[in-house]
Short mmCIF file of the C-alpha atoms (twelve columns), coordinates in Angstrom:
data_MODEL
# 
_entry.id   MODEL 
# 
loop_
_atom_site.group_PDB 
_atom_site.id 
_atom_site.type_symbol 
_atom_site.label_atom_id 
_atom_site.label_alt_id 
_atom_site.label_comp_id 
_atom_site.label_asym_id 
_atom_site.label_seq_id 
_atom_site.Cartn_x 
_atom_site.Cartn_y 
_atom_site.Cartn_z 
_atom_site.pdbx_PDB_model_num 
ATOM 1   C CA . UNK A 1   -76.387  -76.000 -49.806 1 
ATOM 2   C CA . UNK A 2   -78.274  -77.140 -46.752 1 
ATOM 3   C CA . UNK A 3   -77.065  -77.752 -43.169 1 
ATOM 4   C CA . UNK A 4   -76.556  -81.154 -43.466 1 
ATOM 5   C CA . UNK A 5   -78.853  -84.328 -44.458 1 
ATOM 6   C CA . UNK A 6   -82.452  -83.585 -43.990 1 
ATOM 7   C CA . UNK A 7   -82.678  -86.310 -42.368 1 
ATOM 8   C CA . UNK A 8   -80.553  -85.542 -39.716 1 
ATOM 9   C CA . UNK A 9   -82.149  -85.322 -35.872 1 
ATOM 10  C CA . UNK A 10  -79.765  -83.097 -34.699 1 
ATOM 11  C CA . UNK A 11  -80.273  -80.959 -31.782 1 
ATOM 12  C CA . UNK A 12  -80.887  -77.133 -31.928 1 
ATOM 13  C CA . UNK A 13  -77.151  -76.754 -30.068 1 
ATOM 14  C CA . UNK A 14  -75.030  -78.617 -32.801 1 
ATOM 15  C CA . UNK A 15  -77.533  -76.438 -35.763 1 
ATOM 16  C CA . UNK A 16  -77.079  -73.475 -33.527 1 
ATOM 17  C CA . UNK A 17  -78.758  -71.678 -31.482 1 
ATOM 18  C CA . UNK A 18  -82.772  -71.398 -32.257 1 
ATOM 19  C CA . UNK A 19  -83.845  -68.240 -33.517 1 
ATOM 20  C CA . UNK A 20  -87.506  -68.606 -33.663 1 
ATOM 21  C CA . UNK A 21  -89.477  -72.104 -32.073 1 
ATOM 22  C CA . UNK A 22  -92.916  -72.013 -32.557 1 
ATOM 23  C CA . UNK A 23  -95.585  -74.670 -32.753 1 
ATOM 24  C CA . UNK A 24  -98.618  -73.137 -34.928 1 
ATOM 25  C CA . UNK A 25  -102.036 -73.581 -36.288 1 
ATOM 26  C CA . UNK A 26  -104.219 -71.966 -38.975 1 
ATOM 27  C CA . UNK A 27  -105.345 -68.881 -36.847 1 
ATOM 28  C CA . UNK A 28  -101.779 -68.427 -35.967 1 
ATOM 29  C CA . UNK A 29  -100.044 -68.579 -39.598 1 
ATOM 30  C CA . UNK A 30  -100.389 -64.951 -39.629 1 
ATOM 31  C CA . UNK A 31  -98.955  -63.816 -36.709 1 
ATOM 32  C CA . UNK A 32  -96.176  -66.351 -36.690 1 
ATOM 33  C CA . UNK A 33  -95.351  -65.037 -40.691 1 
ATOM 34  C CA . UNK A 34  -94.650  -61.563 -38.646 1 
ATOM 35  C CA . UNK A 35  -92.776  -62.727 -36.412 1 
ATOM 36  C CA . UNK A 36  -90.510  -64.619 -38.792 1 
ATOM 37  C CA . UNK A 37  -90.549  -61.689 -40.512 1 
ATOM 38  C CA . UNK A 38  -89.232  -59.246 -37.479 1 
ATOM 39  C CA . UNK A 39  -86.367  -62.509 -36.886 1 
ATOM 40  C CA . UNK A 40  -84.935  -62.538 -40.469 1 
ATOM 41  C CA . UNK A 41  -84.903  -58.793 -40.595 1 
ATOM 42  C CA . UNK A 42  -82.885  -58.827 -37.245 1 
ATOM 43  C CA . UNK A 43  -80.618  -61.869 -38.640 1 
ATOM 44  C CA . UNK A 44  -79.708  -59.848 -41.739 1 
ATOM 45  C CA . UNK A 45  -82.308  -60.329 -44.420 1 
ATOM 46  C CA . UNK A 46  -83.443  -57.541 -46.115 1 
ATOM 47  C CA . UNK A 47  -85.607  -56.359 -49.453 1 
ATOM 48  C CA . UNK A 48  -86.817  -58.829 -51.812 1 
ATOM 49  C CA . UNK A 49  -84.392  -62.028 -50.148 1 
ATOM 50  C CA . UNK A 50  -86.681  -61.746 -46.904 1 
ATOM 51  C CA . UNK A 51  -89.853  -61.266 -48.806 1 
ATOM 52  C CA . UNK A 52  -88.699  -64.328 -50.744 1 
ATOM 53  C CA . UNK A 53  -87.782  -66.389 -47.878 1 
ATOM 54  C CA . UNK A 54  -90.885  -65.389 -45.493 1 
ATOM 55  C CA . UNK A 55  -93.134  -65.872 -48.867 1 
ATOM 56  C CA . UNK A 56  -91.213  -69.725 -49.045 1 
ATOM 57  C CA . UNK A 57  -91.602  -70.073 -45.542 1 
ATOM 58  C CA . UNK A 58  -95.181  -69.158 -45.287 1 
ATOM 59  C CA . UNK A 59  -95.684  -71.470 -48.132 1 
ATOM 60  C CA . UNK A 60  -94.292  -74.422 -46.014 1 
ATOM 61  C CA . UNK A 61  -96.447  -73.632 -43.369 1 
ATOM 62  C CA . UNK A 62  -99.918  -73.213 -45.307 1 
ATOM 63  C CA . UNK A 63  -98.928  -76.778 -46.899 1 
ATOM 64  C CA . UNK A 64  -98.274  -78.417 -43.154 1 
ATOM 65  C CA . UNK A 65  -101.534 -76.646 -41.934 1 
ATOM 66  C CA . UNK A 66  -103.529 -77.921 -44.839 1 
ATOM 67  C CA . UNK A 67  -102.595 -80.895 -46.070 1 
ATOM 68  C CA . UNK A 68  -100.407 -82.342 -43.136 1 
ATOM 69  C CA . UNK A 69  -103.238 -82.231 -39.906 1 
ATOM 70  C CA . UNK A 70  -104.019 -78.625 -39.003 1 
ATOM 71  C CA . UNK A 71  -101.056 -77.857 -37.291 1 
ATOM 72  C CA . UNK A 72  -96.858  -77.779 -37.973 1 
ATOM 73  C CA . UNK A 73  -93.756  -76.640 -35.821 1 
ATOM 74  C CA . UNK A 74  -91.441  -74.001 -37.295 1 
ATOM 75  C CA . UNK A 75  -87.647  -73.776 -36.234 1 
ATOM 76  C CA . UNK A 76  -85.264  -71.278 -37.526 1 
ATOM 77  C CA . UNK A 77  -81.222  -71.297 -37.171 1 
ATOM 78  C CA . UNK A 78  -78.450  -69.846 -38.261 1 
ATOM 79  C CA . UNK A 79  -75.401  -71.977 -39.773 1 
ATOM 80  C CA . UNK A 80  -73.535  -70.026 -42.006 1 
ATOM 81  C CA . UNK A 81  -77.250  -68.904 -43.443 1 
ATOM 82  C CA . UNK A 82  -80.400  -68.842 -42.747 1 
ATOM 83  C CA . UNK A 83  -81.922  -72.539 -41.770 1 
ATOM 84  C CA . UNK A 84  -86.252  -72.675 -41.646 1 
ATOM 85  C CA . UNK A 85  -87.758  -76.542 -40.896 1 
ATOM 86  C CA . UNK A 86  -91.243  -76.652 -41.000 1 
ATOM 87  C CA . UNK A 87  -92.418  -80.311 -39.510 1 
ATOM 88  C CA . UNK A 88  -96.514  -81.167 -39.832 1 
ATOM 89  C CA . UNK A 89  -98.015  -84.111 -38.208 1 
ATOM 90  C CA . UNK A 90  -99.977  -85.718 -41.093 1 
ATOM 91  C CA . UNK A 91  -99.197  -89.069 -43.036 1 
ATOM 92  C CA . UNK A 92  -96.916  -87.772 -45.184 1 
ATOM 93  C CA . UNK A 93  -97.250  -88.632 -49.073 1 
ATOM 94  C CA . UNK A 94  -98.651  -90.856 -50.707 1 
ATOM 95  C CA . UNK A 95  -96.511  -93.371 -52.520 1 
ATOM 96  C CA . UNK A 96  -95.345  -92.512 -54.957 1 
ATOM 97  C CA . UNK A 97  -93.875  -89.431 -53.909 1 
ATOM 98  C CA . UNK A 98  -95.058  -86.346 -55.875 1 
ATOM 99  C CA . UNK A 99  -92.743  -84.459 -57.924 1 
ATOM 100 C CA . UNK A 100 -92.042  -81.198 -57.688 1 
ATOM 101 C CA . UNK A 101 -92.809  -79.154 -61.131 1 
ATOM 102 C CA . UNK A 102 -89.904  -77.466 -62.916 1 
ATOM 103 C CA . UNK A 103 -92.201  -75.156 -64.247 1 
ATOM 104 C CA . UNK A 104 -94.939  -73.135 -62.744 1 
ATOM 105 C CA . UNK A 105 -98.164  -75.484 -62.419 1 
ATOM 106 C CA . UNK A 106 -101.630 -74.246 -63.025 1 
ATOM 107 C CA . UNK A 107 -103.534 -73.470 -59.823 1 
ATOM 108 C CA . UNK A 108 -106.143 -76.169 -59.132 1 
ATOM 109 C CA . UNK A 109 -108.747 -76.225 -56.337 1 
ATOM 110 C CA . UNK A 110 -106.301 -78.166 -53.711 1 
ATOM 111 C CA . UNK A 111 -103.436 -75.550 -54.594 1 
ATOM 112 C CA . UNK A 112 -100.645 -77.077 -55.892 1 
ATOM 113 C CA . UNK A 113 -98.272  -74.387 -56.147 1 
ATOM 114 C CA . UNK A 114 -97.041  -73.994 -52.774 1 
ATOM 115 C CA . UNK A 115 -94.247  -76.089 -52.779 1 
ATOM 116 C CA . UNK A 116 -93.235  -74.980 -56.837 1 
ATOM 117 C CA . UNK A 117 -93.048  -71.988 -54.698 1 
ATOM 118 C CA . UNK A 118 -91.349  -72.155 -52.011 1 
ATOM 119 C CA . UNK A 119 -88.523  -74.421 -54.169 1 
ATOM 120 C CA . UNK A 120 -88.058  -70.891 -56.432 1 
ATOM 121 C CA . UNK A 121 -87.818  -68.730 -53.894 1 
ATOM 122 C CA . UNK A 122 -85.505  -69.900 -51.484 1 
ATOM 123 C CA . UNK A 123 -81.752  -70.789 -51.771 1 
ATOM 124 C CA . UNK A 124 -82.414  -74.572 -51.208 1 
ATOM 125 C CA . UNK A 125 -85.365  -76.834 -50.599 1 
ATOM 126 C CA . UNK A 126 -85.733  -80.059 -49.305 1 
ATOM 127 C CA . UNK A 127 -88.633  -82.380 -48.580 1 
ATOM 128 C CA . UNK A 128 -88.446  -85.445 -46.469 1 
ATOM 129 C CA . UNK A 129 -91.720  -87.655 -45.829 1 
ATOM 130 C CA . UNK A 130 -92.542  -90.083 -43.751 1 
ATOM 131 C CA . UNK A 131 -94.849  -91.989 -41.421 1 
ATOM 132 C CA . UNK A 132 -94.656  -89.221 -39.289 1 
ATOM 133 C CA . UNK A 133 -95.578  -86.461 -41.134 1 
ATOM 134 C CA . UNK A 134 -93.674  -84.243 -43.907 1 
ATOM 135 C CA . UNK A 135 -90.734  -81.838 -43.096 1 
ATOM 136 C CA . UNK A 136 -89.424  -79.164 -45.295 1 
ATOM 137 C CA . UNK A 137 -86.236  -77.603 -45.198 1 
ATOM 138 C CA . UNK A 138 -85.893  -74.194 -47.122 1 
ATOM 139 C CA . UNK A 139 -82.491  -72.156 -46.385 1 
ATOM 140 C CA . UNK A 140 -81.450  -68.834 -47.696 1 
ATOM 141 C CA . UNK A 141 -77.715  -66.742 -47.217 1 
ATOM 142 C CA . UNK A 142 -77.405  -63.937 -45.740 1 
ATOM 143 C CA . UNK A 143 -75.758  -61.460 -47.934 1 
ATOM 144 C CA . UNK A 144 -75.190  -59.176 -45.280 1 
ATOM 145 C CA . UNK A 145 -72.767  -59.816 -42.122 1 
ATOM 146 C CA . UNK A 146 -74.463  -58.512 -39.120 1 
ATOM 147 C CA . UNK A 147 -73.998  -59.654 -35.532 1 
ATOM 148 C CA . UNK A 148 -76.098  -62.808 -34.246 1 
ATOM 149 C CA . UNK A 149 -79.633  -62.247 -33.227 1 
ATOM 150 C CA . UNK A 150 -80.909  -63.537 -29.916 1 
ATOM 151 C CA . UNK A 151 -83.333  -66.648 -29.667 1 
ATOM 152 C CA . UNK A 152 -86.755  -66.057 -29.525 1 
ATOM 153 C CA . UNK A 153 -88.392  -69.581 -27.973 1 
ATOM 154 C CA . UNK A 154 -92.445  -69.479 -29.058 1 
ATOM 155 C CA . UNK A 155 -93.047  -73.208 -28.344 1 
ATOM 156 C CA . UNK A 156 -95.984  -72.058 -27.205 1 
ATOM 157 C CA . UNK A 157 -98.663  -72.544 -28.905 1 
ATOM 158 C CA . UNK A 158 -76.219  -71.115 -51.043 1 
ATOM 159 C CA . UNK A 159 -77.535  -73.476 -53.433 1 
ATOM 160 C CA . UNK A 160 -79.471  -72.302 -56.523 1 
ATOM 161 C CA . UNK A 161 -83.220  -71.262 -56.577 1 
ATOM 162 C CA . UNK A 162 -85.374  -74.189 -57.677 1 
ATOM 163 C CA . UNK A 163 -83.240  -76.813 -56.252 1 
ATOM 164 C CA . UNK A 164 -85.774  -79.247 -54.280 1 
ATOM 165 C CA . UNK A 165 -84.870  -82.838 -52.693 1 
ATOM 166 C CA . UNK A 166 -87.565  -85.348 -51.659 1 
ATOM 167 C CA . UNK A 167 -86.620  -88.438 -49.473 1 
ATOM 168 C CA . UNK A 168 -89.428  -90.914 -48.451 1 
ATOM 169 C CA . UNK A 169 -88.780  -92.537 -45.830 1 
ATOM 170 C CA . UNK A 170 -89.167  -96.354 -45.948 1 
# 
């Protein structure tokens, strides 16, 4: 289950408050991956679910640093679980709109297994593309209950795994 339609533009105060904002390029994939890391841990996530979800994440973010014009924004909220919106600044895709595999691909020379990825390892996936670049949505529950974390601004600088949605926009 996701927090809503992907292709929502709703504001970080009626997702929730923002647990992690960051804008981020390649040098900074790294460091941002800890950070996200140090959030989820703090939100509830623990063992193999946050290396899963921080794996899926990081995924997301290697794509929109690759493929989508060097650089992406990450967001991260909390509405009844975990919420993570990566947004690059490419094209988008090309029409037609690729398909995600069911199956694990081969590994070429471009990649082409970091979305596979990310679809297995988090709760839900989504994909929207569009003139204005591509945004993924990957979510993940909380098993846990633990008290809210506190935001952590760095604009600076449960469905089933494997279940993926891609909208195009027109």
């Amino acid at each position: 289950m996701t927090d809503g339609p992907l292709h929502d533009q709703r504001t970080e105060t009626q997702h929730g408050p923002l647990l992690l904002q960051a804008d981020f390029e390649a040098e900074q994939v790294a460091d941002l991956r800890r950070r996200l890391t140090d959030c989820l841990s703090a939100a509830g996530l623990a063992g193999e679910r946050l290396d899963d979800f921080v794996t899926a994440v990081n995924e997301a973010m290697t794509n929109a640093v690759r493929h989508g014009g060097g650089t992406g924004e990450l967001r991260l909220w909390r509405h009844q679980h975990l919420v993570c919106e990566i947004r690059d600044r490419g094209d988008g895709f090309a029409d037609p709109l690729p398909t995600i595999p069911t199956s694990r691909p081969r590994p070429s020379a471009n990649g082409g297994m970091g979305l596979w990825l990310a679809q297995e390892l988090a709760d839900s996936f989504e994909v929207h593309s569009g003139a204005d670049g591509v945004r993924v949505r990957l979510t993940m529950a909380v098993t846990e209950p633990v008290a809210a974390p506190t935001a952590v601004d760095e604009g600076a600088g449960p469905g089933g795994p494997g279940r993926a949605r891609i909208d195009q926009a027109g």
